[in-house]
N, C-alpha and C positions, 0 to 999 in steps of 0.2 A: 187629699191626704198625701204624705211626704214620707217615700221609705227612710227606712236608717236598718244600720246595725247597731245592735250593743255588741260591744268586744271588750277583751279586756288582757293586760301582760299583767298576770300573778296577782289576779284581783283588783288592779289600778284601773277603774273601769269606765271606759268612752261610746259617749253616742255618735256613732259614725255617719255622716251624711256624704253623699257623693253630687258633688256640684261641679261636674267639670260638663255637664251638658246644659243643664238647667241651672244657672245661679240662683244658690240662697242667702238673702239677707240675714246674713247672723248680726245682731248687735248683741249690747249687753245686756240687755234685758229679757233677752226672748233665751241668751246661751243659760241666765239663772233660770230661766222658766222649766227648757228641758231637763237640767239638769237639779231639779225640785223631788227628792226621793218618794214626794206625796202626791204632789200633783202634774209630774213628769217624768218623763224615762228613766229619769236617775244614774247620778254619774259624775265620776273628779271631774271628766272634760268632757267639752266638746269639739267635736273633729270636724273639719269639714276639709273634702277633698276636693282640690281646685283646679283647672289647666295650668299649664305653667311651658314657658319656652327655653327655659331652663335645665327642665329634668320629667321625669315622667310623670310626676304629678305635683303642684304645693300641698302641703299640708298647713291646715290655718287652725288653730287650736285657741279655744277659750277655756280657764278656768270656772269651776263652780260655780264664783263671784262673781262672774260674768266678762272680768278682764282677760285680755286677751295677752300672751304669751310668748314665749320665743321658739321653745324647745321641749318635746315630750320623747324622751327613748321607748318606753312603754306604748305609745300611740305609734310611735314609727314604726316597729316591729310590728303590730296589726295592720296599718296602712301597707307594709310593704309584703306581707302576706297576700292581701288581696289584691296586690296588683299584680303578684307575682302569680296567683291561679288563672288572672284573667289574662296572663302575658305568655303563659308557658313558659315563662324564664326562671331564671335562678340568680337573676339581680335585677335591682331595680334605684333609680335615684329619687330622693324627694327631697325638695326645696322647702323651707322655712324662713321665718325670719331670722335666725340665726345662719343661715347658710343651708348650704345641700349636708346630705345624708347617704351615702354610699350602703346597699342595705344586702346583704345575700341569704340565699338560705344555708343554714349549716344540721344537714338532716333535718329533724323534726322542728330546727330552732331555728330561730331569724337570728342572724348577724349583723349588727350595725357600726359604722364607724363613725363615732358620734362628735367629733372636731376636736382639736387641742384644748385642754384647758388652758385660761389665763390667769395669772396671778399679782398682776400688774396691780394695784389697790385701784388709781380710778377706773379702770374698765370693769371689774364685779360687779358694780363700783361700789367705793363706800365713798364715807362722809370727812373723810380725813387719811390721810396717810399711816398703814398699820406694815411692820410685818406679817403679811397677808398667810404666809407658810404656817406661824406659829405665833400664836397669842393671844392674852390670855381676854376674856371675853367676860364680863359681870351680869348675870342673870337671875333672878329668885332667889336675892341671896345669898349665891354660888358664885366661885370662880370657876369658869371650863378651859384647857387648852382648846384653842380654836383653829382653826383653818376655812382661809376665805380663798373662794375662787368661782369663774363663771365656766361654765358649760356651754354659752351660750346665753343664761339664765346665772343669774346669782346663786349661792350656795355657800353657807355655813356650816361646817362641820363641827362638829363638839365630838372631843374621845372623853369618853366616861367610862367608867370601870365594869357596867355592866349595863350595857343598852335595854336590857328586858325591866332592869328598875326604874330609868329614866321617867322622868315624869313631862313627859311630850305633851299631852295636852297642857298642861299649865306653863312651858316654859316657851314650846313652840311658836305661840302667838305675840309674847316678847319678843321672842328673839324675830321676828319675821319684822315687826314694825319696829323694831331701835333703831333711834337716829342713825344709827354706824349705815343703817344699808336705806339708801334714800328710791330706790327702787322696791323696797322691800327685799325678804331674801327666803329660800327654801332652810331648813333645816335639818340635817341628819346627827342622829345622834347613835355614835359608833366604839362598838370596843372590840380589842383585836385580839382572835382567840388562839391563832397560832400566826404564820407567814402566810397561810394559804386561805386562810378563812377569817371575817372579820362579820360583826354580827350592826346591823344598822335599822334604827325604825327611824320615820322618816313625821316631818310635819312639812305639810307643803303650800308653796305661799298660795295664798287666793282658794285652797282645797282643803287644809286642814291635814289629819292624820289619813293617811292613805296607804294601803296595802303595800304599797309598791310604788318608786318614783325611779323609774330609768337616768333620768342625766342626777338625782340626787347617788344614784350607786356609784356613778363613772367619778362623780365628786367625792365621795368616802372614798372609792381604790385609789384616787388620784392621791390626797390627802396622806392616806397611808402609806403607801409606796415613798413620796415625795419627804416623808419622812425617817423612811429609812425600816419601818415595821415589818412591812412585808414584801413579798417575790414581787415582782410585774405582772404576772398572774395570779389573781386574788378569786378567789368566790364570796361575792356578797350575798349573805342572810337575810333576807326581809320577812315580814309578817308573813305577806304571801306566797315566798317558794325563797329559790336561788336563782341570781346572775354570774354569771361568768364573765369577768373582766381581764383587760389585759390595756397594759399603758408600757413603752417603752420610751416617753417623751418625746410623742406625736400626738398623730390621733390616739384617740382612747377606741379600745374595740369594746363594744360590749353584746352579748349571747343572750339568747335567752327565747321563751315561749310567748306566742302569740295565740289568743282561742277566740274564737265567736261563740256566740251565747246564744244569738239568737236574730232573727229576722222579721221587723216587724212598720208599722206606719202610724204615723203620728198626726192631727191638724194640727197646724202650728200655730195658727190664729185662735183654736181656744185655746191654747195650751198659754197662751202668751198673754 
């Protein structure tokens, strides 16, 4: 049997494994299996935590779908919790494949500094040369103001008049496989209700709609900001709670709650 935790930032929820003693063969097929809401632990991702001579731990992340990923703000925030009770510290680094992760606690919430956005068109990347900042996007019929940029990970913003009508499931899975984004791309779909506060539900690539997407918030503040809507310091709405953002055309900071749910052991040969 093979411990894990389920955790989760605002409902975005990961099966955590700790493989910095014992390596686990995650592939794609075994990360769909765990993350099976019927016939496995259930979950947008899976986590697995790795040595690293880098920083104090990798974090290696698989989607739903079994592919494997750049960047999770949400899973970073739970990873760097735990490494933060078991370090007595009050920071910690974690390496990805997007690069490191600078992570503190700030009171009861973890703080991360999640890398500079890019807006360069082929680094997102897309499929052709766009004004990446601003433009306009053809979807289900619709035209959306759009904004493209990477976190690390690709990311599509859509401003719409009112994020809670937004039709995410049915638009979300276009817009993730349109030729424009040859990697695929996350989707947030975002409306701005003052300077301080902007409201975003999210579809996410390779996961679908999910409660919460950490580097999809730091892409909507970014998005926003870079166009002029709101402060440097934004609070992002999601289904499942709020983030506290802040971009000053650097890293992006992003705040927020990490929780465990629970503690529990899996075989991962039946389960697979």
């Amino acid at each position: 049997m093979t411990p894990f935790l389920k955790m989760h930032g605002l409902g975005n929820d990961f099966a955590v494994f700790d493989a910095r003693k014992q390596a686990l063969a995650l592939d794609e097929r075994l990360a769909r299996a765990i993350s099976d809401r019927r016939r496995g632990i259930g979950c947008d991702q899976v986590i697995v935590i790795e040595p690293s001579d880098e920083a104090d731990a990798f974090m290696r992340i698989r989607n739903a779908d079994g592919g494997e990923v750049e960047i999770c703000g949400n899973a970073a925030r739970c990873v760097a919790r735990l490494l933060m009770a078991e370090t007595g510290r009050g920071t910690v680094r974690l390496q990805t494949l997007a690069g490191p992760l600078a992570c503190r606690a700030a009171g009861d919430l973890i703080a991360v500094e999640m890398g500079s956005p890019e807006f360069r068109w082929n680094m997102v990347p897309l499929a052709r040369p766009v004004d990446t900042g601003n433009f306009a996007l053809q979807a289900g019929g619709k035209e959306f103001s759009a904004t493209a940029l990477s976190m690390g990970n690709p990311h599509c913003v859509l401003f719409v008049e009112d994020a809670e009508k937004a039709d995410v499931a049915a638009l979300g899975p276009k817009i993730e496989t349109d030729p424009l984004f040859p990697a695929r791309t996350n989707v947030e779909f975002v409306s701005v209700r003052d300077r301080s506060h902007i409201r975003m539900r999210v579809w996410e690539r390779g996961a679908g709609i999910t409660l919460a997407c950490g580097s999809g918030a730091c892409a909507a503040a970014v998005a926003a900001i870079n166009r002029g809507l709101t402060e440097a310091a934004v609070e992002v709405r999601l289904d499942g709670g709020v983030l506290k953002l802040e971009w000053h055309g650097g890293p992006v900071r992003m705040t927020g709650p990490a929780a465990l749910a629970y503690r529990g052991e899996i075989d991962l040969k039946a389960c697979a």
